[in-house]
C-alpha positions in Angstrom: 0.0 0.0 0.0 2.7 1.7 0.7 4.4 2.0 -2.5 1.1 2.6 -4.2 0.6 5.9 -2.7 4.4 7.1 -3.4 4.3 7.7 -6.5 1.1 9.9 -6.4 3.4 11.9 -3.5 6.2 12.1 -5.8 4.1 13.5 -9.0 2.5 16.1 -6.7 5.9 17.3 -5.2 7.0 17.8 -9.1 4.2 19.8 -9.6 5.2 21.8 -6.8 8.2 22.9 -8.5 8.3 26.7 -8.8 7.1 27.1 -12.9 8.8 30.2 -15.1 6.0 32.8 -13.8 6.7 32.1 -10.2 10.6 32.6 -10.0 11.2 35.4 -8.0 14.6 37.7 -7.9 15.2 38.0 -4.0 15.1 33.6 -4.0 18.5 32.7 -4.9 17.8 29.1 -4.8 14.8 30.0 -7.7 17.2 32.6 -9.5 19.9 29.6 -10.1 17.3 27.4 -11.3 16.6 29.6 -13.8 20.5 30.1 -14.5 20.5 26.6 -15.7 17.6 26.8 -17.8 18.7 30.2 -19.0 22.4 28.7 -19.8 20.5 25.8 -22.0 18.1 28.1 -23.8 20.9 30.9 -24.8 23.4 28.0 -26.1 20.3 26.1 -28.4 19.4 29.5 -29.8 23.1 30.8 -30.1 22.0 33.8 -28.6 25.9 35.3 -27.4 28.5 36.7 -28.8 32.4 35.5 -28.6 34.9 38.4 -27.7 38.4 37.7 -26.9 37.4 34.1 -26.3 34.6 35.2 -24.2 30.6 34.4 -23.8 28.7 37.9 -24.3 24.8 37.1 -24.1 22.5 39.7 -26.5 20.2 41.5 -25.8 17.3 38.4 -26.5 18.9 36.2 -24.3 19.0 38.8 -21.6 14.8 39.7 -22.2 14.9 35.8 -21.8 15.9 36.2 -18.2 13.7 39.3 -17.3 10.5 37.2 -19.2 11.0 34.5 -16.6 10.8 36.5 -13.9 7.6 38.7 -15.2 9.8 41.8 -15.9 9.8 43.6 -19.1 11.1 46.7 -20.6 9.5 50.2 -21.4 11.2 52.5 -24.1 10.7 55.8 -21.7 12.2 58.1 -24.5 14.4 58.5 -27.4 15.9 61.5 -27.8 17.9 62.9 -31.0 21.1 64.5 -30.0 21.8 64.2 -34.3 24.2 67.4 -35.5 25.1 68.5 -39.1 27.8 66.0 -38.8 26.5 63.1 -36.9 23.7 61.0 -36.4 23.1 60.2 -32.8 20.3 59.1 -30.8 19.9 58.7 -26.7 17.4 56.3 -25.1 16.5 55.3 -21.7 14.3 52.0 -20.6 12.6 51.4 -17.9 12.2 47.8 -16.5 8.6 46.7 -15.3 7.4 44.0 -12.8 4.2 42.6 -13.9 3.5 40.8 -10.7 4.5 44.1 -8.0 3.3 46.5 -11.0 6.1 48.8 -10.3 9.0 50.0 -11.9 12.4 48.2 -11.2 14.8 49.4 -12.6 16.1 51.2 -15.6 18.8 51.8 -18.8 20.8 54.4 -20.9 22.5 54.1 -23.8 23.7 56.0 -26.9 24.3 54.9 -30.8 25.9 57.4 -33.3 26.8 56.7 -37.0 30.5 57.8 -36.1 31.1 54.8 -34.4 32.9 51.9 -36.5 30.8 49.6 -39.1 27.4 52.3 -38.7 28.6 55.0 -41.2 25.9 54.4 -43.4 23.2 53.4 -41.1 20.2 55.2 -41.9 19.0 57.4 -39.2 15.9 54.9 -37.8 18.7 52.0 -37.6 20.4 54.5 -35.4 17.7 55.3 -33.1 16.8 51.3 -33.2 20.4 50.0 -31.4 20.3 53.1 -29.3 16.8 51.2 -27.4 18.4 48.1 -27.4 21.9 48.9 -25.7 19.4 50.6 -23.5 17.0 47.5 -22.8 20.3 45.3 -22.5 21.7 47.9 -19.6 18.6 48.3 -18.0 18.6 44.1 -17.3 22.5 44.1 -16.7 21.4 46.8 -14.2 19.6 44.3 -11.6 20.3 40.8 -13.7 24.3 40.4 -14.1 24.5 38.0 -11.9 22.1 35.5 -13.1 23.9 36.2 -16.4 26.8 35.7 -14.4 25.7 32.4 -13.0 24.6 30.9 -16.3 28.1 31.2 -17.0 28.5 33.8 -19.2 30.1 37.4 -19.0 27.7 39.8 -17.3 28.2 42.8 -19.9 25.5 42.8 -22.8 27.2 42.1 -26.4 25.6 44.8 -27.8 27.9 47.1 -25.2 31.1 45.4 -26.3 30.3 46.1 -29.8 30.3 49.7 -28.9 33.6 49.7 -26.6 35.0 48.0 -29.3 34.7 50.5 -32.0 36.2 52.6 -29.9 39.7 52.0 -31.6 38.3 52.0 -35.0 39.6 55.4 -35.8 42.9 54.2 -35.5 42.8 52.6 -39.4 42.3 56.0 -40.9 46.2 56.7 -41.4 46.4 54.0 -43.1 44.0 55.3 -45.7 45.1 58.5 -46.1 48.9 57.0 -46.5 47.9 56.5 -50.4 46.0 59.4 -51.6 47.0 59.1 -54.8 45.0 55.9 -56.0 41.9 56.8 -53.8 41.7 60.1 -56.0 42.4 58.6 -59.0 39.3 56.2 -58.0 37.1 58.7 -57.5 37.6 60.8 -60.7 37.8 57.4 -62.8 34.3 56.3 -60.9 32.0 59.5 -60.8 29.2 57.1 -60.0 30.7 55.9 -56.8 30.0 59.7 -54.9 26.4 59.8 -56.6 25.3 56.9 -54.8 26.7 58.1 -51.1 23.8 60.6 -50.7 21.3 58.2 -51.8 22.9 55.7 -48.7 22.5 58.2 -46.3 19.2 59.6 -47.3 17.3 61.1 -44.5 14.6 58.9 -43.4 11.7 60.2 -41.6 12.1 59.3 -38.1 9.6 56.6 -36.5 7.3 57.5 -33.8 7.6 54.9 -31.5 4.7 53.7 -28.9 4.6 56.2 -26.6 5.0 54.7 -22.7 1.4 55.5 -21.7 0.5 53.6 -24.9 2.9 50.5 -23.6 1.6 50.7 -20.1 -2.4 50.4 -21.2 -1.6 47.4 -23.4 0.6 45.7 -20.4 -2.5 46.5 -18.3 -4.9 44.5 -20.7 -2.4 41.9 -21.1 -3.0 41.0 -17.5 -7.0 40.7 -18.2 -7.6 36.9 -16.6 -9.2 36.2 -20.8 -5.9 37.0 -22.5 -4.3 33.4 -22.6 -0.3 33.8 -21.8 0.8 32.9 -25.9 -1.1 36.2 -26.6 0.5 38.0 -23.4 3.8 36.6 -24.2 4.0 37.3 -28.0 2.6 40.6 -27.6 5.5 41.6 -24.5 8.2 40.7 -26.9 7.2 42.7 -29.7 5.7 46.1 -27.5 9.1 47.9 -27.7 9.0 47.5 -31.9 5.6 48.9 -32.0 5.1 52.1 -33.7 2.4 54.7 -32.3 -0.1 53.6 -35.1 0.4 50.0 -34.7 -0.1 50.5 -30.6 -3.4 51.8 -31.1 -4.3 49.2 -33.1 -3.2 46.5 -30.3 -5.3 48.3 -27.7 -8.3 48.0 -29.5 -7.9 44.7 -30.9 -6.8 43.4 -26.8 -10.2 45.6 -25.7 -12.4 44.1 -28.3 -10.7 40.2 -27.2 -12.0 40.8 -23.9 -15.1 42.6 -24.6 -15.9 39.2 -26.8 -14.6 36.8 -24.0 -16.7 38.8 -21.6 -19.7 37.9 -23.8 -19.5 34.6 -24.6 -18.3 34.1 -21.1 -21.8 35.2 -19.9 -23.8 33.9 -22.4 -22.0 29.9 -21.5 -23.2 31.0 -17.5 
């Protein structure tokens, strides 16, 4: 009798086991739980980068971590600090808890099209990495050491991509040693400047979801009738939303649970 009820015990104590929506940051024993799993899912989707022989995790790997533990991030602003002669862009993220419903914590970061490999990055590209350096500093922030603990180096890759075009500048004397055959290039090629302005063609900047648009559709997202695919999908994608396509979320989530209401009554 005895061993008849054991395994019963034994499947209920598995499903005790703390799932991915109830890890909680100030439980280290939960936190390296999901170290492992994090470890496993970064290495199946490749999602670092090697430096120096080093592990740098992205930024997906790194929203990975924060999904698990119900935070998420909030573009607050991006700001154009662009001059005549540079393209530059400023943003700052916010982190938010889903289960406290309050802010905790937060990310700035730059992106410029002076820095090395981004010369002809057209200015929404710009304004693009510049929110996702931020999202990936705003997780280091309050996350490195789970990063840390899954065994890889608690710096986002997208920061050592920008500390290491620092030296990039470095190659230009070797460019201007030969002057000779870059000008004989350029008067044998006319075409070759023609097409420069057409690469760097000012693109109308993209108004992103603004944050009061991002918090209304994280507040539907926790409606009991939105199933967690639709929550989860829809989190991953809010910081790529533009203002239009935010609006169009919030009604589509309102009409969801306007329909779920209904049918929800009418089954009663």
């Amino acid at each position: 009798m005895t061993e008849v009820t054991k395994a019963p015990k034994e499947a209920a104590a598995k499903k005790a086991a703390p799932r991915a929506e109830s890890y909680d940051i100030a439980k280290s024993d939960e936190t390296f739980d999901l170290a492992k799993d994090l470890a496993k899912f970064i290495k199946e989707n490749k999602l670092s980068t090697q430096v120096q022989g080093k592990e740098f995790v992205n930024v997906e790997g790194w929203q990975y971590a924060g999904s698990r533990l119900g935070i998420v991030p909030i573009v607050e602003h991006v700001i154009n600090l662009s001059t005549d002669q540079e393209l530059k862009y400023q943003a700052k993220v916010t982190l938010f808890d889903l289960r406290h419903q309050t802010t905790v914590g937060a990310g700035f970061a730059v992106c410029s099209n002076k820095e090395g490999g981004k010369k002809f990055y057209q200015e929404f590209a710009i304004a693009s990495m510049a929110q996702t350096r931020a999202i990936g500093k705003a997780y280091r922030n309050i996350l490195a050491w789970i990063i840390r603990a899954a065994g890889y180096e608690p710096t986002p890759a997208e920061e050592m991509e920008y500390s290491g075009n620092v030296p990039a500048p470095a190659v230009a004397p070797a460019v201007v040693a030969e002057p000779a055959p870059v000008m004989r290039a350029v008067t044998t090629a006319p075409a070759a400047p023609a097409e420069a302005p057409a690469a760097e063609a000012p693109a109308a900047p993209v108004q992103y979801a603004t944050a009061s648009q991002k918090e209304e559709i994280i507040r539907l997202l926790n409606h009991p009738l939105i199933t967690r695919q639709e929550k989860t999908k829809m989190l991953l994608n809010i910081n790529r939303l533009d203002e239009e396509r935010a609006t169009q979320a919030i009604a589509k989530l309102r009409k969801a649970i306007e329909d779920r209401e209904g049918t929800t009554a009418v089954a009663a």
